[in-house]
N, C-alpha and C positions, 0 to 999 in steps of 0.2 A: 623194100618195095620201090615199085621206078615209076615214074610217071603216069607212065602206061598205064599200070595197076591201077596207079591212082582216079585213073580219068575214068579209066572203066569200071571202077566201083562207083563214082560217082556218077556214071551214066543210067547203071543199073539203077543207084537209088532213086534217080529219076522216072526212071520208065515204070518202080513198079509205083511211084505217088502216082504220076498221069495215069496209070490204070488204076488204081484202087481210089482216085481222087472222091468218085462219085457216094461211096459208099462209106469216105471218111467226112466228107461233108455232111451225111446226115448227122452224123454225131459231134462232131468240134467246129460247123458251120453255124453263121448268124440264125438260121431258122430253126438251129437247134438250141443256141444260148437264149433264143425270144422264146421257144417253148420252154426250158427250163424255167427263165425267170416266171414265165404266166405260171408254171407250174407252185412256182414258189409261191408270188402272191395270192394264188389262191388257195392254198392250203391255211392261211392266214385267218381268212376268211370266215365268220360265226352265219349261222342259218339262225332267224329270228323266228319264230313261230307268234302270229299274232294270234288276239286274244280271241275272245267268243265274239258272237255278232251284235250284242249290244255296242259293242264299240261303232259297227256299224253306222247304227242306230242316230249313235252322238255322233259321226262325223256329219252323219245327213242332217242332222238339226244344227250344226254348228255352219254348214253350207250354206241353209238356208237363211240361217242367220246373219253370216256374212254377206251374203245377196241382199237382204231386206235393210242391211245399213249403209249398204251403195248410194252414191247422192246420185240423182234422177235427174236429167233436164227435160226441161219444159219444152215444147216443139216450137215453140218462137225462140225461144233461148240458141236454138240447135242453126239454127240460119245464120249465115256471115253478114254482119251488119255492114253498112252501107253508106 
């Protein structure tokens, strides 16, 4: 083979990547390595099913409870002293 050949095979390889560039992108382009990888970790991924509503129940007393052991200021206390 002579130069020629050679240049013009390699022209060729070029023009059909510039054409087919778009449609090899979706698949070996970074938008498709960030979908694979999300793909991946999500398959990782467990679905938890909580429990009944008494659970509920005790988050809302346990809230409330949390609230009512808050320390509270005084409305004098709450002014910038002077």
């Amino acid at each position: 083979m002579g130069w020629i050949a050679i240049g013009l095979l390699v022209a060729a390889v070029l023009v059909v990547l510039g054409a087919e560039w778009p449609r090899l992108s979706e698949r070996i382009g970074a938008d498709a390595w960030a979908a694979r990888s999300r793909r991946r970790r999500k398959e990782k991924l467990t679905l938890i099913r909580g429990e009944e509503v008494a659970d509920d129940d005790d988050f809302v007393k346990s809230v409330e409870r949390d609230l009512a052991d808050l320390p509270v200021l005084d409305e004098h206390e709450d002014r910038p002293r002077r």
